[in-house]
N, C-alpha and C positions, 0 to 999 in steps of 0.2 A: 334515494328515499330519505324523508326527513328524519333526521337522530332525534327523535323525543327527550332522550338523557341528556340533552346538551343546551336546550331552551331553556333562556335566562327570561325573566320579567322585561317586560319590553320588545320582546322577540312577537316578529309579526309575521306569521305563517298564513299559506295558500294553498293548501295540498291537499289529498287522497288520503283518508285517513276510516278503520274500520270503525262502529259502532261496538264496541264490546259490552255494553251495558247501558240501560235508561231506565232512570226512578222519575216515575212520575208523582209528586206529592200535590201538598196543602200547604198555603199559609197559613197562621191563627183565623184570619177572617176569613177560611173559606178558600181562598183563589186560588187556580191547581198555578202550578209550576215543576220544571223537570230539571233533571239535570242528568248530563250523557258522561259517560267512557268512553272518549276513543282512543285508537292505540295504529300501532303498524310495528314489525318485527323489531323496531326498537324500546319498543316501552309503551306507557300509556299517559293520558294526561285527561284532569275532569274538564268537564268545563264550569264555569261560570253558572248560577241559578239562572235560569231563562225563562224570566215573567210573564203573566200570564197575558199581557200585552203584546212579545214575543213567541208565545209559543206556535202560533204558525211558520216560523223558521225551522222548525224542527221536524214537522210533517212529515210523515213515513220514515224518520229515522229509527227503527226498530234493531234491536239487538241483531248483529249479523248485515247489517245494511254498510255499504261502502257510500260515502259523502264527500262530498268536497267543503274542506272546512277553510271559513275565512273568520280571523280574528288575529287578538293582540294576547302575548300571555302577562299574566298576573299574577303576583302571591296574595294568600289572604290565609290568616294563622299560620304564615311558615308554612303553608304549601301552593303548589304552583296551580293555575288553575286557567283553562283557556276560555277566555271572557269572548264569545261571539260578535261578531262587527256586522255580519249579513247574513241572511238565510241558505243555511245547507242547502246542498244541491244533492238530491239521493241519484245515484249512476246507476243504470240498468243493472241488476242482476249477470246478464249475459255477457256483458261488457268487460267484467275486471274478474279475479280467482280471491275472491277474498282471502283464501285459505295463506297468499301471499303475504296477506299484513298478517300475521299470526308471529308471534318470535320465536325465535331458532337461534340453535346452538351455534356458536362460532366457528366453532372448527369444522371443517370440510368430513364430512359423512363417508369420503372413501378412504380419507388416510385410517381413519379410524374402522374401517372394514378391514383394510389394510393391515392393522396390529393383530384384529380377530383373526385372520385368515392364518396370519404368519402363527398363532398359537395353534389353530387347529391343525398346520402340518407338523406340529414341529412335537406333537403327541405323540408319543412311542405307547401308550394302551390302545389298542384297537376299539377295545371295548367301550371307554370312556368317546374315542373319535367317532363312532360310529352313534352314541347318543347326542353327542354335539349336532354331530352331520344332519339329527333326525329335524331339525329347523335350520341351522345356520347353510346348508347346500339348497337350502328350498328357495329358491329367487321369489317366488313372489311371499315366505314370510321375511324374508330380507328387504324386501320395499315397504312394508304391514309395520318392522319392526322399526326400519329408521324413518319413520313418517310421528309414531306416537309420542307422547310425551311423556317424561319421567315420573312426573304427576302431571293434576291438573290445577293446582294451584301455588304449590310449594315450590319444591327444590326440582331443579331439571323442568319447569312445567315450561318447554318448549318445543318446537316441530324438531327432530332427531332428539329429545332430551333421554327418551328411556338406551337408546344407542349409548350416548355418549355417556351414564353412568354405568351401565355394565363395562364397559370396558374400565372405568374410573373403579369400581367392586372389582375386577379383576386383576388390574393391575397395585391394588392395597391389599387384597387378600394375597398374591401371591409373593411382595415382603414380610409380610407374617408370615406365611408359613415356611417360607425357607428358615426365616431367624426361629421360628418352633420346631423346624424342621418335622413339620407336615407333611402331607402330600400335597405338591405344588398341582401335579397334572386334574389331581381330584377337586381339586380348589378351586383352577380356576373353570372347568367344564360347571361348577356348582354355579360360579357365579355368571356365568352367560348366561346361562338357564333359570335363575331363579326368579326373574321378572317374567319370565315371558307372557304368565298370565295376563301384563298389561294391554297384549298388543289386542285382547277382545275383551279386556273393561275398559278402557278408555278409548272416547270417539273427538275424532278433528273435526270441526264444520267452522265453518266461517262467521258463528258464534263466540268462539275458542273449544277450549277442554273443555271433556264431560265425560260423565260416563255411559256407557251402553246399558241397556237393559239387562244385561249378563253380568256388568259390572256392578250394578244394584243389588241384584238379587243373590249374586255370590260370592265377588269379588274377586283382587287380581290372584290372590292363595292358590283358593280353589278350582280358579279356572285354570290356572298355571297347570297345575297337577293334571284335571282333563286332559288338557290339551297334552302334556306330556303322556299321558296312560294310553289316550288314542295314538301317536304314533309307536311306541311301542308296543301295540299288538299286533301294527303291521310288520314288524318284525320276524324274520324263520325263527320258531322256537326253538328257545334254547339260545339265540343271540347275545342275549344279557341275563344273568341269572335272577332268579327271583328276588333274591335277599342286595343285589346291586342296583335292580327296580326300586326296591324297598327305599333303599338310603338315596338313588336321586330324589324321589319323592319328599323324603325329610328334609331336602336341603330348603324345596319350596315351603314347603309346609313350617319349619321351624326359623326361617332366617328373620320375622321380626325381633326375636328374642324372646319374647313373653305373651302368655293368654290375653293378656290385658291390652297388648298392643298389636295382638290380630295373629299374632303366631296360634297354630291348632297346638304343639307342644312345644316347648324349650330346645335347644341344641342340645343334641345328645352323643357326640363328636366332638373331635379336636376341630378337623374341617367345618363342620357345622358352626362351631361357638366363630372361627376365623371370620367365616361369611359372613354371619352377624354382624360382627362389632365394622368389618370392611363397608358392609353396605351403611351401618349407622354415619362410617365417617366420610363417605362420599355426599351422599346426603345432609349432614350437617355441617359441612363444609361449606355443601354447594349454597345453605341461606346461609351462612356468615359472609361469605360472598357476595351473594346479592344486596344483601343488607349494608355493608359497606360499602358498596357501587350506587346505592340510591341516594344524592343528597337532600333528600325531602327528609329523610330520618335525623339528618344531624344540623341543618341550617346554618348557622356559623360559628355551633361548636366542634371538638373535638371528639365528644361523647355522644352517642343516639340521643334526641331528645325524651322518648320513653322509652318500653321494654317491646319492640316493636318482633309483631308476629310470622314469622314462625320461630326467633330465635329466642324471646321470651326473657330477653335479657338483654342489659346496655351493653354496647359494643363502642371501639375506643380507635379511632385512626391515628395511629401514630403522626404525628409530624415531621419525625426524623429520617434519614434512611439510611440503609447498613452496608452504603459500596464502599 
């Protein structure tokens, strides 16, 4: 597959490549003209304005449409931008998985099952493993959950991305609380669980991310909690105590940190406040990260060339290294 992140100006590409976006505009005088997004699990790259003399090259490129792109790439303002040579070719629908060109986590989806699994035996509370169990032993929410993404724009916004930040929340929640000396087993059963509302607010189609109708209307919080409350009444009563229901529920409900930012209340826990600040630095982590990984941000400084979003502030590559 072509590496997007690795095209220099001058680079002249032939390849299968998704449509992830088309603005169709105006000139001053009138003339429409568009410009596309395409991408493949490496990244994404615009293209070039495509005038109104060209714009039948573009025909039936719709959001979601898989093309075969021929051109030359180019920078204009410090960003790269793929200048077209010949008219897209749209590939049947039937033909290719769009959902392919979509990005994905790096790391293999089953070592990192692998780490989950090895936490879940390795629980000495029944009680807590028996709430874990109540999705992570369900095979197909195990295909549901390493299929979604962490977001759908942000941080983790990749095919396994909401996988591969639970495990990242758990494995930083559970150095806090041993140096708090928390509870580690509470901690980290908190932090499996406290996405899971993602896996029915956010939808994969060969578009990219989005959200579901459920994710609209309620979002990942409150569907979390659902979904947790339903399997808990299948439960023989009496399996988990009322007041142990209560606090898994607060772990989803409060790990934004605040009203402002989507939590229904504050952390009201030791464990609870851990989660929090774990899930903030996986998360924030994960755009300083990518922000550093894109050189369209820095061009041929050392420093972002503005306060690029989602981190909202200039970031600094070192030059040096510390072997």
């Amino acid at each position: 597959m072509l590496d997007l992140s690795k095209l220099q100006p001058g680079s002249r590409i032939q390849h299968e490549l998704l449509v992830l976006d088309r603005a169709d505009k105006e000139t001053r005088d009138g003339k429409p003209f568009a410009r596309l997004t395409l991408g493949n699990a490496s990244g994404r790259i615009e293209t070039a304005p495509i005038w109104t003399e060209q714009l039948s090259w573009v025909a039936g490129a719709t959001k979601g449409a898989v093309v075969q792109a021929i051109g030359t790439v180019s920078e204009y303002a410090g960003k790269r931008q793929l200048t077209l040579t010949a008219p897209l070719r749209v590939l049947p629908s039937d033909s290719v998985r769009a959902e392919s060109f979509l990005p994905r986590i790096a790391r293999k989806p089953e070592e990192l099952w692998g780490w989950v699994d090895q936490q879940r035996s390795a629980l000495t509370s029944i009680t807590l493993r028996t709430a874990l169990d109540l999705f992570f032993a369900d095979d197909v929410f195990r295909l549901d959950f390493q299929r979604a993404p962490g977001s759908t724009t942000g941080h983790h916004a990749q095919v396994g991305g909401l996988l591969l930040h639970s495990v990242e929340v758990a494995s930083i929640a559970q150095g806090i609380a041993r140096t708090m000396r928390a509870n580690v087993e509470l901690v980290t059963v908190a932090a499996l669980l406290h996405d899971i509302g993602k896996v029915e607010s956010y939808s994969v189609s060969a578009s990219g991310f989005g959200h579901t109708s459920a994710g609209h209307l309620l979002g990942h919080i409150v569907l979390g909690s659902l979904m947790l409350d339903r399997r808990l009444r299948a439960l023989p009563a009496g399996t988990i105590s009322a007041a142990q229901e209560l606090e898994l529920q607060h772990f989803i409900q409060s790990h934004h940190g605040s009203v402002e930012f989507g939590a229904a209340v504050p952390p009201m826990t030791l464990e609870a406040e851990i989660l929090h600040w774990a899930d903030q630095a996986s998360a924030k982590a994960a755009d300083v990260t990518d922000t550093l990984a894109n050189d369209e941000h820095f061009g041929d400084e050392a420093f972002t060339i503005k306060r690029p979003w989602p981190v909202q502030k200039r970031l600094w590559r070192r030059p040096h290294g510390w072997e």
